[in-house]
Backbone as a printed PyTorch tensor [residue, N CA C, xyz], in Angstrom:
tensor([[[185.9360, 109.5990, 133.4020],
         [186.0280, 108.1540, 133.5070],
         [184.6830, 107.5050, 133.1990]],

        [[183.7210, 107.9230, 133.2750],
         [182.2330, 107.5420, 133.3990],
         [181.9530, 107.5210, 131.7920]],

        [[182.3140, 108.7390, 131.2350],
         [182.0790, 108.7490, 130.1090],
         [183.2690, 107.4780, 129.0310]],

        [[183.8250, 107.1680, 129.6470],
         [184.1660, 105.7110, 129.1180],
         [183.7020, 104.9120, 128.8750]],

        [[183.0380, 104.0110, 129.9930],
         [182.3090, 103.1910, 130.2580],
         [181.1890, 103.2310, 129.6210]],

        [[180.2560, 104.6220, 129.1920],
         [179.3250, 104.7010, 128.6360],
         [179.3530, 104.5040, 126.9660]],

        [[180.7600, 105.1420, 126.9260],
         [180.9790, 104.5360, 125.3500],
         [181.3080, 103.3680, 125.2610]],

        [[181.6000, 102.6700, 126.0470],
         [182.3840, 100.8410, 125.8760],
         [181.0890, 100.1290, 125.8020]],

        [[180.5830, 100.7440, 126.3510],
         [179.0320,  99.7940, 126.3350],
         [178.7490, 100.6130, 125.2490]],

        [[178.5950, 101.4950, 124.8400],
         [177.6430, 101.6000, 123.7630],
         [178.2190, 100.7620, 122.2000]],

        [[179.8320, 100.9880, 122.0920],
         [180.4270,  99.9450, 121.4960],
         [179.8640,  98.4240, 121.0650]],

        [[179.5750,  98.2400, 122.2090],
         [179.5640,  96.4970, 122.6980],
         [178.0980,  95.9730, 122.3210]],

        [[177.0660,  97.2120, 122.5750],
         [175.6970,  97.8960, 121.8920],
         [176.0100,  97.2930, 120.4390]],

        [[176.6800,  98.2290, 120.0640],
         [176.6780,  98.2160, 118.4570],
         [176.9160,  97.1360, 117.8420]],

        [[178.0040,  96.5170, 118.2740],
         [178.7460,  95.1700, 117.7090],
         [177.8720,  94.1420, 117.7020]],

        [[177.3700,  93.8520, 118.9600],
         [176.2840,  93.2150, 119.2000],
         [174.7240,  93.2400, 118.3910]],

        [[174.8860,  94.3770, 117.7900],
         [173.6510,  94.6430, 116.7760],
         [173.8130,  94.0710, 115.8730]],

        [[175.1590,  94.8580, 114.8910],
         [175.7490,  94.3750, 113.5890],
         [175.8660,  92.9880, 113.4200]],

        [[176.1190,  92.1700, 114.4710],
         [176.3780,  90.7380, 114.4670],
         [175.2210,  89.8710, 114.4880]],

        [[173.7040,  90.6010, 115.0140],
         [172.6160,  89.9310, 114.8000],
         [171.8030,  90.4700, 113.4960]],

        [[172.1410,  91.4830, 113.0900],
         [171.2760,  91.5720, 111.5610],
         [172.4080,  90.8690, 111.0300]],

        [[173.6880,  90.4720, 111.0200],
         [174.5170,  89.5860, 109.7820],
         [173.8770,  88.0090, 110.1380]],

        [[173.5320,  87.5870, 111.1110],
         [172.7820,  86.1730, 111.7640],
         [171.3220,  86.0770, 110.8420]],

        [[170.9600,  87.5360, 110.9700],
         [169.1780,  87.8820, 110.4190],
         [169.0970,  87.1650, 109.2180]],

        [[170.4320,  88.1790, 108.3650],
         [170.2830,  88.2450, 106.7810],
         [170.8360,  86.7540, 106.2470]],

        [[171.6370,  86.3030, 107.0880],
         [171.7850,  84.5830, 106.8890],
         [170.6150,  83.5480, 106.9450]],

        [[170.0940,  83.8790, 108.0810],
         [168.8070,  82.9840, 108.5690],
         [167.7500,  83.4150, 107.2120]],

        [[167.6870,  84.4410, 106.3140],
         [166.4040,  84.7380, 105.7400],
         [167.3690,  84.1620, 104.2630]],

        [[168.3850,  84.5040, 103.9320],
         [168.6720,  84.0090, 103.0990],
         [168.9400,  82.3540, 102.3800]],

        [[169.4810,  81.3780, 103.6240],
         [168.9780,  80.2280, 103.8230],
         [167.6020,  79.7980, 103.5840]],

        [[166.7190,  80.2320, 103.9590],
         [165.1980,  79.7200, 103.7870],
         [164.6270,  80.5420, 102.7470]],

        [[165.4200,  81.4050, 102.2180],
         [164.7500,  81.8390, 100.9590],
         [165.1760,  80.6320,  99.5450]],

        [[166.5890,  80.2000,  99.8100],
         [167.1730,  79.6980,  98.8990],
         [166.5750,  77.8130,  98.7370]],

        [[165.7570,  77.4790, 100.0930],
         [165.6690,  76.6220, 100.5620],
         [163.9060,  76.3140,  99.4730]],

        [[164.0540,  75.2320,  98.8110],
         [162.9140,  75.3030,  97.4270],
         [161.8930,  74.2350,  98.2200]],

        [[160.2600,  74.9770,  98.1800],
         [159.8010,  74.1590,  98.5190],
         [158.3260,  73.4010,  97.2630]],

        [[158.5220,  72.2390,  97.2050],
         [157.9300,  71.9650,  96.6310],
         [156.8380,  72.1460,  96.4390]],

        [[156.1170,  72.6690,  94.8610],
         [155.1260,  73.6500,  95.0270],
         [153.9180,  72.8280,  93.9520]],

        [[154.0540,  72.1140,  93.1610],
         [153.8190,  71.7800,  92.4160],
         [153.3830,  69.9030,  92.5010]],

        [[152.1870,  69.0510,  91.9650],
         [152.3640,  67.3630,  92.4850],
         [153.3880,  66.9420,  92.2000]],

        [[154.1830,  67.4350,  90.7300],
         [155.2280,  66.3350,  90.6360],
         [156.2920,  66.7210,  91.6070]],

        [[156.6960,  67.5990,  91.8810],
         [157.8880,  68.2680,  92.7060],
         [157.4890,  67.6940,  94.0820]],

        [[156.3050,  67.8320,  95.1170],
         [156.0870,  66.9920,  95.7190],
         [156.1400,  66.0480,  95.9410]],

        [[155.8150,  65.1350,  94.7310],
         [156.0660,  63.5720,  94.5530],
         [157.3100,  63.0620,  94.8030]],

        [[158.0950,  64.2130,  93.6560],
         [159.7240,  63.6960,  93.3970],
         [160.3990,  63.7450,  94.9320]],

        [[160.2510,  64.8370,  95.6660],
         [161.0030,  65.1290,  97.0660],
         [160.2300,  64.1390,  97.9370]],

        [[159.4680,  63.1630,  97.9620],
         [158.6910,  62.7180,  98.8190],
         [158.0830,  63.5990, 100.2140]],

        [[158.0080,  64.5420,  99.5850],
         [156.0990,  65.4800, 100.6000],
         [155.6700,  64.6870, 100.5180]],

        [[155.1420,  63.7860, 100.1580],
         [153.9710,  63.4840, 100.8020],
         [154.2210,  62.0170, 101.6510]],

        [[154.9830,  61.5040, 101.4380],
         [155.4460,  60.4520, 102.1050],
         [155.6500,  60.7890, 103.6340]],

        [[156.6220,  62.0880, 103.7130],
         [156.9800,  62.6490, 104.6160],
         [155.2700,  63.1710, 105.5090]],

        [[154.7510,  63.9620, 104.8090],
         [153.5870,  64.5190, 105.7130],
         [152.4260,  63.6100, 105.5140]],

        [[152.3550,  62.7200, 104.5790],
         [150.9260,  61.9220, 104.7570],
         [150.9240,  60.3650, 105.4850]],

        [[152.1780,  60.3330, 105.1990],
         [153.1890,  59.0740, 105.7080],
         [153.4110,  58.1190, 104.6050]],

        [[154.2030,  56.7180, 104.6930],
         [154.2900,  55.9450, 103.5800],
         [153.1200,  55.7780, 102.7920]],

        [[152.7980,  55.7310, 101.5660],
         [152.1550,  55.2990, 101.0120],
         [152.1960,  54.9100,  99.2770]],

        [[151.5850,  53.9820,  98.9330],
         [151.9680,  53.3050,  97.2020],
         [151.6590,  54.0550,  96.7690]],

        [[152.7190,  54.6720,  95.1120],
         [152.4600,  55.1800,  94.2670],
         [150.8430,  54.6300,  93.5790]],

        [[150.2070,  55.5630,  93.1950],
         [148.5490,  55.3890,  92.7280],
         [148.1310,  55.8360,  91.4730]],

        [[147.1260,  55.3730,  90.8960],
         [147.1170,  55.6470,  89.6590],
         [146.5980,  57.2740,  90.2290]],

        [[146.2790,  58.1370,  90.5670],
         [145.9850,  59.1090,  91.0870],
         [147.1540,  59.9940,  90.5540]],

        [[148.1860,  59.3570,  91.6900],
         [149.9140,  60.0990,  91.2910],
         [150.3350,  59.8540,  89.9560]],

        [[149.8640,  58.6690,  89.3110],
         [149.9430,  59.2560,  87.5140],
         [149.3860,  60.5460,  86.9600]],

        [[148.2050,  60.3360,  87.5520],
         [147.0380,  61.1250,  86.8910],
         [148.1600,  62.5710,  86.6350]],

        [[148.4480,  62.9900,  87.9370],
         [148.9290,  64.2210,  88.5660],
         [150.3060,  64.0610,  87.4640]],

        [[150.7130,  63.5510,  87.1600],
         [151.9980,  63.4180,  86.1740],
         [151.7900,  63.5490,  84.5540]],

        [[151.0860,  62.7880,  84.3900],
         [150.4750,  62.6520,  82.7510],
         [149.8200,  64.1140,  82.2800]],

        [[149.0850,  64.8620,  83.4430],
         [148.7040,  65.7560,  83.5300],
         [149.4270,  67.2240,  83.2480]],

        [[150.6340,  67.3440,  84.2150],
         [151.7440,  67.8500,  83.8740],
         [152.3380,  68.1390,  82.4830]],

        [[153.1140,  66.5660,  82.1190],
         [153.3540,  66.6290,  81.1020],
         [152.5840,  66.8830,  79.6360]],

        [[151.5850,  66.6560,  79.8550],
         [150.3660,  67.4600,  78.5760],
         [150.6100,  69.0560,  78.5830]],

        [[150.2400,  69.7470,  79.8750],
         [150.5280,  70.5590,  79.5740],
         [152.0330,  71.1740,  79.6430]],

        [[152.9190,  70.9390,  80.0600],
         [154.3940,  70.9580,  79.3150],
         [154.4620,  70.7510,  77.7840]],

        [[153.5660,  69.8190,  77.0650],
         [153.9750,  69.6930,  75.8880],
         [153.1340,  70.9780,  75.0440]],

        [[152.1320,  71.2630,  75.6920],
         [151.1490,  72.2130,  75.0210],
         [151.5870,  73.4410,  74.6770]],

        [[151.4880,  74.4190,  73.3940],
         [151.7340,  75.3620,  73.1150],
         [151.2770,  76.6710,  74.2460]],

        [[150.6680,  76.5990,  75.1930],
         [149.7850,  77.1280,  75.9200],
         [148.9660,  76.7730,  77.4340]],

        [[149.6240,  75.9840,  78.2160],
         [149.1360,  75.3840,  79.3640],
         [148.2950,  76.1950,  79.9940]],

        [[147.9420,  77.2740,  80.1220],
         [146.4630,  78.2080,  80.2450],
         [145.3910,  77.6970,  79.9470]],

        [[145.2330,  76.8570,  78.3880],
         [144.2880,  77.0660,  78.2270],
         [143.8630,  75.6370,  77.8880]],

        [[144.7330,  74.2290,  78.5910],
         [144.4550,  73.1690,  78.3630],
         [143.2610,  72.7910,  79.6320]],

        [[142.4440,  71.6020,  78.9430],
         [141.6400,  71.5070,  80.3250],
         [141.5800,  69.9150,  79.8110]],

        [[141.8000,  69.1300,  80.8300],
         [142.1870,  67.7960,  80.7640],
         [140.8290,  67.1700,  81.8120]],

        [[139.7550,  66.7030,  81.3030],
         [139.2370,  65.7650,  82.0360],
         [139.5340,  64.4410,  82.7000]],

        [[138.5530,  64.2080,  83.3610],
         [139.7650,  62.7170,  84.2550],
         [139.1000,  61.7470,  83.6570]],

        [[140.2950,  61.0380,  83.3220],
         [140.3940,  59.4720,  83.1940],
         [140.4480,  58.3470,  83.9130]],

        [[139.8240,  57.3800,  84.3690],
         [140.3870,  56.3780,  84.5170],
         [142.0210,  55.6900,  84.0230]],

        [[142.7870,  55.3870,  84.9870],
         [143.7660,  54.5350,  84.8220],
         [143.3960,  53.4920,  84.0130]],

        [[144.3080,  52.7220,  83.5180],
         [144.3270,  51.1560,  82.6460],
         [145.7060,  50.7370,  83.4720]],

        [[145.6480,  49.3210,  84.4560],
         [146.5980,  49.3980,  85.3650],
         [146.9280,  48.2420,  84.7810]],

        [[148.5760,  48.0560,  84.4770],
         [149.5170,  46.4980,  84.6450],
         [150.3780,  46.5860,  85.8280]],

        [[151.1050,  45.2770,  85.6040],
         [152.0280,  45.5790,  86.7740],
         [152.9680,  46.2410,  86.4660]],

        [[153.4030,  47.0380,  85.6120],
         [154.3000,  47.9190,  85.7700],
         [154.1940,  49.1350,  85.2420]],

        [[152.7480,  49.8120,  84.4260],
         [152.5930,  50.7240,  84.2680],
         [151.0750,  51.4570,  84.7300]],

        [[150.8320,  52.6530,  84.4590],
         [149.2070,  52.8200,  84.6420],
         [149.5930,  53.3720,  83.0500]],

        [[148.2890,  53.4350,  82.6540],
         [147.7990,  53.8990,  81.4440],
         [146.9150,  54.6940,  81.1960]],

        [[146.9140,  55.7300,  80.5220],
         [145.7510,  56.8690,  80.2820],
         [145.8760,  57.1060,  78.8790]],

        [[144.3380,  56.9630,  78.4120],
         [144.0270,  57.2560,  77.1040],
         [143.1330,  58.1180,  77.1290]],

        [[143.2640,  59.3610,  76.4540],
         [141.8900,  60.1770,  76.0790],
         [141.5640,  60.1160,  74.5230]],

        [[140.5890,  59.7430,  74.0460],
         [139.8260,  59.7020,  73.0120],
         [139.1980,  61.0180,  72.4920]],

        [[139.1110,  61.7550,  71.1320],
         [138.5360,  62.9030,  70.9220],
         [137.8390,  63.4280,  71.2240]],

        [[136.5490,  62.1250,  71.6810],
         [135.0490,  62.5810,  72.1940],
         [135.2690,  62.8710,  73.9270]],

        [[136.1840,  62.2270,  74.3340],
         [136.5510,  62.6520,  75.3500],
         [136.8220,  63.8270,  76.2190]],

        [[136.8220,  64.7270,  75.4060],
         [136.8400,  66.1820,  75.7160],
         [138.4210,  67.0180,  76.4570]],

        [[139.1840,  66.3430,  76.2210],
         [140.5190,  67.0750,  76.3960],
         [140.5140,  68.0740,  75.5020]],

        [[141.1770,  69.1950,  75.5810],
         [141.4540,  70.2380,  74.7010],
         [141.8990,  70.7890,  74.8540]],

        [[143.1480,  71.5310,  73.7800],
         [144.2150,  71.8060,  73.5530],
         [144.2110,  73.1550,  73.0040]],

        [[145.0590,  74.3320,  73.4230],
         [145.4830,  75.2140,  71.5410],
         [146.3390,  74.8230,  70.8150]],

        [[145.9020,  75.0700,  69.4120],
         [146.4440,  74.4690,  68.2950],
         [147.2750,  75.7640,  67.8320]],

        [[147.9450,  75.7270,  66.6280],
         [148.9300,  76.6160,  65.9290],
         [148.3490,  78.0310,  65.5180]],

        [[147.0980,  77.6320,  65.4860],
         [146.4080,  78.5570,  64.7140],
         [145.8380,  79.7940,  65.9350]],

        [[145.6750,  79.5140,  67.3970],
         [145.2300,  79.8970,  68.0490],
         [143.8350,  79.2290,  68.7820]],

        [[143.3200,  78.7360,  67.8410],
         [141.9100,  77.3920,  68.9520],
         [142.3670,  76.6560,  69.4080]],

        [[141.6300,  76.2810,  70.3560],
         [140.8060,  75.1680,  70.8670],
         [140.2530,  74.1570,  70.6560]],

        [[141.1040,  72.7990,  70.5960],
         [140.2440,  71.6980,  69.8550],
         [140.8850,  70.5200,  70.7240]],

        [[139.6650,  69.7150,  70.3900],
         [139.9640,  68.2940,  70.8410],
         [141.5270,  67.6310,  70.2760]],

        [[141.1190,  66.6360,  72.0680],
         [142.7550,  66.0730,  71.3110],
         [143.1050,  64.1940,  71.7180]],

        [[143.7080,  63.6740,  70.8410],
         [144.0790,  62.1290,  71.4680],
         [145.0980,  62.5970,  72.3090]],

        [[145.3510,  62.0350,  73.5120],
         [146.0810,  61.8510,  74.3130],
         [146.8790,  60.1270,  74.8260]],

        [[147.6920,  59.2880,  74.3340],
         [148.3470,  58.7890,  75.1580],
         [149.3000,  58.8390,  76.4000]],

        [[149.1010,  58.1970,  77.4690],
         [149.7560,  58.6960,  78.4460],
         [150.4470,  57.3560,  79.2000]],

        [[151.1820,  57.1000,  79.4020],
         [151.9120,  55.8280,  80.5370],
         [152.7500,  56.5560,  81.5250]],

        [[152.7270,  56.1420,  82.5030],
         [153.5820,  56.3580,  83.6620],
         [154.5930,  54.6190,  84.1950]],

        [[155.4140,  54.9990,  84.4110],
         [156.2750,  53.8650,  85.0280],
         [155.6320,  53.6120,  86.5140]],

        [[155.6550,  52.4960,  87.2070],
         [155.2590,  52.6520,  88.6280],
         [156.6210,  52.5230,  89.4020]],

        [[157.4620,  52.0460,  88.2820],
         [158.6110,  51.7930,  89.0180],
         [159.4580,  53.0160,  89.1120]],

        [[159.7620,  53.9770,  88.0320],
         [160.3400,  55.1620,  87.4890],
         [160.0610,  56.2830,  88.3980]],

        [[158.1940,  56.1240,  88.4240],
         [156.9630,  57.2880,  88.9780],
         [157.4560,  58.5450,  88.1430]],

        [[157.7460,  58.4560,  86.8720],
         [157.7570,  58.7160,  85.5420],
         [157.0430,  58.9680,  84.4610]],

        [[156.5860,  59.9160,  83.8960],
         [155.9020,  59.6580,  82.4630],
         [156.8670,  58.9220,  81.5290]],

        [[157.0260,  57.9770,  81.3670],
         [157.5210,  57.1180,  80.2040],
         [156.6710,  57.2680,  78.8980]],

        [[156.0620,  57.7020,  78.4520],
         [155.0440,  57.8550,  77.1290],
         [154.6280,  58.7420,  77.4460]],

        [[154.3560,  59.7260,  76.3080],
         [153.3440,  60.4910,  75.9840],
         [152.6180,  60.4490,  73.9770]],

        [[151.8310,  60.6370,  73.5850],
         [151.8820,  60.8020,  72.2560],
         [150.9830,  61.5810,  72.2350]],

        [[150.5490,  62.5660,  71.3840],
         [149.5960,  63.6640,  71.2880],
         [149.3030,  63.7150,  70.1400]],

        [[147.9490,  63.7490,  69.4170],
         [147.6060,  63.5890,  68.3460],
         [148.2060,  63.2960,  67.2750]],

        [[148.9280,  61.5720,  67.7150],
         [149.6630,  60.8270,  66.9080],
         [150.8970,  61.2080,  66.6670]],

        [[151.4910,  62.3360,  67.6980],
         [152.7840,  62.8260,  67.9780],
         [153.8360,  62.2230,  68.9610]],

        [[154.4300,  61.5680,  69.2480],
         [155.5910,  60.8330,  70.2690],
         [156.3320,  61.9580,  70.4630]],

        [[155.7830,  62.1700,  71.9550],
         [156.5050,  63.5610,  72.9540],
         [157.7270,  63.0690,  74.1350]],

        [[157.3010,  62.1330,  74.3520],
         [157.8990,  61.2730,  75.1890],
         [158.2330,  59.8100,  75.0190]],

        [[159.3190,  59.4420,  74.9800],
         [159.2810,  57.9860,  74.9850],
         [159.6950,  57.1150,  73.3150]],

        [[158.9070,  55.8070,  73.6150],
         [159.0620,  55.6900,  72.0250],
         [157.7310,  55.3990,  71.4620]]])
């Protein structure tokens, strides 16, 4: 009779196991699947930072971090772009970034170098969008 009891519990043992690694592998799979924004624009877009820094106005800053992006998205090579900072050019409804040749942005080209590059850049403030891009007289974005 004893030896019953010792197996019913050990049963009840087991079940009780199986049912918390199936809880485990849920709980890890949920927060694996769960995307956290890793990147400024992905931040931006989910509002991180709203959330952890608290409200605050889109800035020519949060262009910067966008225009930035999208350069190197358009680049044959985002490794090996290096984008100095600009000043904004602010209206009321866009910021603006221009880099000039002497400016020292630089790009790889087709060939494999490294060379200077024009950069147009606009962001929407309303969008928080790259609305423009043009790259050495190229329209990447926009019109």
């Amino acid at each position: 009779m004893e030896d019953k009891k010792k197996s019913g519990w050990s049963w009840s043992f087991r079940i009780l196991v199986v049912l918390l690694a199936v809880a485990a592998i849920f709980v890890v799979e949920t927060v694996r699947d769960t995307k956290v924004p890793t990147t400024p624009s992905e931040k931006l877009a989910s509002g991180y930072y709203e959330h952890n820094l608290g409200a605050k106005e889109f800035s020519g800053a949060d262009a910067h971090v966008l225009c930035n992006e999208a350069i190197k998205q358009a680049s044959l090579d985002a490794s090996r772009v290096d984008i100095p900072y600009t000043a904004s050019r602010e209206t009321s409804e866009l910021f603006g970034f221009l880099w000039e040749r002497e400016d020292g942005l630089k790009m790889p080209n087709a060939v494999g170098g490294v060379v200077n590059a024009v950069v147009i850049c606009r962001v929407g403030k309303t969008s928080k969008q790259v609305d423009h891009l043009e790259i050495n007289g190229d329209v990447i974005i926009g019109r």
